[in-house]
N, C-alpha and C positions, 0 to 999 in steps of 0.2 A: 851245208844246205845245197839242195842242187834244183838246178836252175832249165826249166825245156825254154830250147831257141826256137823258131819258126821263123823263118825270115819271109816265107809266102811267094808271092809274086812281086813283079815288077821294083819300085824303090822299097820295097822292102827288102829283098837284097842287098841293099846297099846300110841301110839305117840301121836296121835292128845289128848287124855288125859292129856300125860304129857304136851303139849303145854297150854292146857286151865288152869291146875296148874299154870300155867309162866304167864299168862294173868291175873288171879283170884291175884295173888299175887301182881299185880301193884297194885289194889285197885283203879281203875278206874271207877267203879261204872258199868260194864259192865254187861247185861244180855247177861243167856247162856240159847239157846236154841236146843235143839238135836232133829235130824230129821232121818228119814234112809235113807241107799240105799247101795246097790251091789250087787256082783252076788248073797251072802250068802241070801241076804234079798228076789233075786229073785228065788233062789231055795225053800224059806221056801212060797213063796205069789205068785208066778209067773210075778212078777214085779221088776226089778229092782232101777226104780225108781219113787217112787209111787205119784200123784198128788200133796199128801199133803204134800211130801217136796219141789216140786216146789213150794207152795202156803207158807210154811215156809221160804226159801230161798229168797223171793218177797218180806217179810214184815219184812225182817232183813235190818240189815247196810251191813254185812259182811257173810262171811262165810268161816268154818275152815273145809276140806277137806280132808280124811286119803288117801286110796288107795282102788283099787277094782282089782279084779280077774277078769283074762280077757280067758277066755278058748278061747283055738287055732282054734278050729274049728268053724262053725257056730252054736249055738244054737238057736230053735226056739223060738222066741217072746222077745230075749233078745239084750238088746239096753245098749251099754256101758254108764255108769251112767256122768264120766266125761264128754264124746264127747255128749250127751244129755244135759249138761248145759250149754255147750260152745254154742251150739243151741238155746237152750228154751231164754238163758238171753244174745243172742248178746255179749258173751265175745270174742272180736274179737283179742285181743292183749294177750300173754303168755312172761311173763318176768321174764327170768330166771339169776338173779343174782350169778356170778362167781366172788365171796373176797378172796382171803387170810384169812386163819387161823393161830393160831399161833400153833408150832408143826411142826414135820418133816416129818408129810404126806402130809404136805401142801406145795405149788411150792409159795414163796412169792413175794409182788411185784405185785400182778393182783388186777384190779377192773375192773371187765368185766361186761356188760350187753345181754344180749343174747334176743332181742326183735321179737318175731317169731310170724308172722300171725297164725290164730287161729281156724279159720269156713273154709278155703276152701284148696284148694290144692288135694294133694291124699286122704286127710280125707274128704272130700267134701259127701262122701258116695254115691258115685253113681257108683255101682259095679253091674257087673254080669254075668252070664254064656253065653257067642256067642252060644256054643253046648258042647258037654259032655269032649270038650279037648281044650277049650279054655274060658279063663275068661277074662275078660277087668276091668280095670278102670279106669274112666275117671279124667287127672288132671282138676282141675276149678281155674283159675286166672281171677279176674275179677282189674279194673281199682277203682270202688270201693274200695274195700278190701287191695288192695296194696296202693291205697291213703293215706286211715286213716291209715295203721301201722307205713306207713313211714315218717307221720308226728307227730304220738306219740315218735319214733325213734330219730326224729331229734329233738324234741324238751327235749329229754331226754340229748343226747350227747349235744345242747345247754348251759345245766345247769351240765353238768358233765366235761367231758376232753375236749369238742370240737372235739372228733376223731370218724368217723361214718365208717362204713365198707360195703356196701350191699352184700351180700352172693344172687351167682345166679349161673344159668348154661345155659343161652343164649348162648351160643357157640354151641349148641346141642337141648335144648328147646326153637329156636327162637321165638316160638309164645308165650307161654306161659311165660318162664322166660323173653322172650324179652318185655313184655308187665310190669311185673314186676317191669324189671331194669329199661325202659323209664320212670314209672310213680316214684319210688322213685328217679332220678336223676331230675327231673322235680321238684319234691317236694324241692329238695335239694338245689334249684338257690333261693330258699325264706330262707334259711341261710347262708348266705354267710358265719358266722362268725365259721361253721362247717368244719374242716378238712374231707372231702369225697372221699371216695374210693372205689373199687368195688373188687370183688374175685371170682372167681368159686370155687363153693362149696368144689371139692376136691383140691384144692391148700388150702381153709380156714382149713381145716383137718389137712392137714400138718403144717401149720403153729400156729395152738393152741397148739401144741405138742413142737415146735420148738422155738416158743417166744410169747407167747400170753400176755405177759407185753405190745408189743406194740399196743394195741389194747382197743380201749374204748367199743362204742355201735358197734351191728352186728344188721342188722337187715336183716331177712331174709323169704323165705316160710316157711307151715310149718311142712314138713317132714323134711326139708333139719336145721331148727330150731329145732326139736324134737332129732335129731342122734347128730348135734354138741353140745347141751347143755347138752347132757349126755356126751360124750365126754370128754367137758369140766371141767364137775366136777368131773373126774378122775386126775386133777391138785390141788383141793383144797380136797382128801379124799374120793373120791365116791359119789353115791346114797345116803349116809344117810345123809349128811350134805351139801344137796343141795337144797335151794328155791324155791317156783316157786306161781305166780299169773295171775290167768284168769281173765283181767280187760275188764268192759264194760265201755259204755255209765251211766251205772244208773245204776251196782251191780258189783261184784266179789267175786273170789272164790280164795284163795289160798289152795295151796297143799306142801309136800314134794315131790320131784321128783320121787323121788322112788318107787314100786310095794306094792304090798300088800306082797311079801318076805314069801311066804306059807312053806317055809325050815325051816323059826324059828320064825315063828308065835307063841304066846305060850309060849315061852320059855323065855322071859322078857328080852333080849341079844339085841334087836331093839334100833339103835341109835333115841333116838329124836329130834337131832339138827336140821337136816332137818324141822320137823315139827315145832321145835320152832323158829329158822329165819324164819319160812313161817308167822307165827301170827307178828313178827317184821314189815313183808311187810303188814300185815292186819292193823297194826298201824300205820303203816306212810300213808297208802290209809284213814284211819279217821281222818289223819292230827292230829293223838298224836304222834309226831316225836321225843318227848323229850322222851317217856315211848320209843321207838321202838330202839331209842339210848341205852339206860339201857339192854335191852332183847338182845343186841346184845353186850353190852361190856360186858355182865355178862357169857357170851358163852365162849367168850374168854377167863375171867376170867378163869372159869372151865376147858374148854382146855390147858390152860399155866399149869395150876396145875396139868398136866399129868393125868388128871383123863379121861378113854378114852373109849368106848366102843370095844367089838372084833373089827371092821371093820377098827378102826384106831390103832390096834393093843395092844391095851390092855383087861381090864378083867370089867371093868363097866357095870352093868349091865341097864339095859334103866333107872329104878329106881333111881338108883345112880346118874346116869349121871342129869339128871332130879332136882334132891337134892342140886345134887353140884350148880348147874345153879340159882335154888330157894335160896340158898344160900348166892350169890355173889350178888344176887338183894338185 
């Protein structure tokens, strides 16, 4: 099976590296193949992300994804390399895995799944200027789109806890979240055998904070998916050691949740746990579950052994961290 790298910008660089080390080390027999893209790559070419990684990313199994630099303002001719695959390869589903780590920055007792639409909402990209003092953009909820997440959703929490959650704000977005919540409740009478329930967005806030033990799958839009599942993995440690995969129909793309981190890019201090449970999800999506088991009890391993990078309070440096992990495999 072969495998597209992108390490992107900034600590991605550094991580998705160390993850391919944690891969190469199964001895899976795996081809790596490395493509480009980010903003670096668009400053040096005027492209962010250039054909021939789509046309790489097409003729892989999988794909291991660092982080890219996303400037605040508008740039001309520049197209976020992420939200462009989510596009180009139909990755309509973003699942963001919330575990327990072992360690006292971690909140124990969670196995959360955080199942967030993927192509449309406020990232639907249809933004623009009314006149020189107002901007608009339009949400997209379509019957589509909330169909398929929330049947990948329920068929998830089917084979996990049986406990589904849908995160909305039909109270206030009747048209849009209300079209939403009908079409995942609709979806949800074809499992009966799922514990279902619904939340407004800011009640599920408060309550990931408050007891997010009781809670299996979320599934939800997906801004309102993107702010809780970082949120959320301020319960198991931050940004550095948080999952994430953009699943289609016929490819995906996993990531570490986290930026390209341009404060300490460089400085070899980047956790790579994140990046490396994200290759964990690339192995359980090729149905090698037994290797994806190992990559994830070997984390732990490392973790229990207090060996820690700054973020989780110790002096590990990405290298180390990386070592220990290679290690315990």
């Amino acid at each position: 099976m072969r495998i597209c790298i992108i390490p992107g910008d900034g600590v991605g660089q550094e991580v998705i590296p160390a993850a391919q080390r944690v891969l190469e080390k199964l001895d899976l027999g795996l081809e790596f193949v490395r493509a480009e893209a980010g903003f670096e790559h668009f400053e040096r070419t005027g492209d962010a992300i250039p054909q021939k990684t789509l046309e790489t990313i097409k003729a892989c199994d999988a794909t291991m994804f660092g982080a890219t630099s996303s400037p605040m303002g508008r740039v001309a001719g520049y197209r976020s390399p992420i939200l462009a695959l989510r596009k180009a390869f139909d990755l309509y589903a973003n699942l963001r895995p919330v575990q327990s780590l072992p360690g006292p920055f971690s909140r124990q007792a969670l196995d959360l799944l955080i199942v967030r639409e993927n192509t449309e909402g406020l990232y639907a990209g249809r933004e623009r200027m009314e006149d020189d003092d107002t901007a608009i953009t339009e949400r997209v909820i379509t019957r589509r789109a909330s169909e398929r997440i929330a049947r990948m959703a329920f068929e998830y929490a089917s084979k996990r806890n049986k406990r589904l959650t849908i995160v909305h704000k039909a109270n206030v977005l009747k048209l849009t979240d209300g079209l939403f919540r009908e079409t995942c409740l609709k979806v949800g009478r074809e499992f009966p055998g799922v514990n279902t329930q619904e939340m407004l967005v800011d009640a599920m806030a408060m309550r990931l904070i408050q007891d997010p033990q009781n809670f299996g799958v979320i599934v939800t839009t997906n801004l309102f998916g993107d702010i809780l599942s970082d949120e959320a993995s301020a319960l198991i440690g931050g940004l550095g050691v948080a999952p994430s995969g953009n699943i289609g129909t016929t490819n995906a793309v996993f990531e570490p949740v986290h930026g390209s981190a341009p404060d300490i890019m460089g400085k070899g201090i980047a956790n790579p746990v994140g990046a490396i449970l994200s290759a964990a999800m690339l192995l359980d999506y090729l149905k090698l579950n037994e290797a994806a088991g190992r990559v994830r009890r070997a984390v732990d391993t490392a973790l229990a052994q207090n060996i820690l990078t700054r973020d989780l309070g110790g002096t590990a440096t990405t290298d180390e961290m990386t070592r220990a992990i290679l290690a315990a495999l």
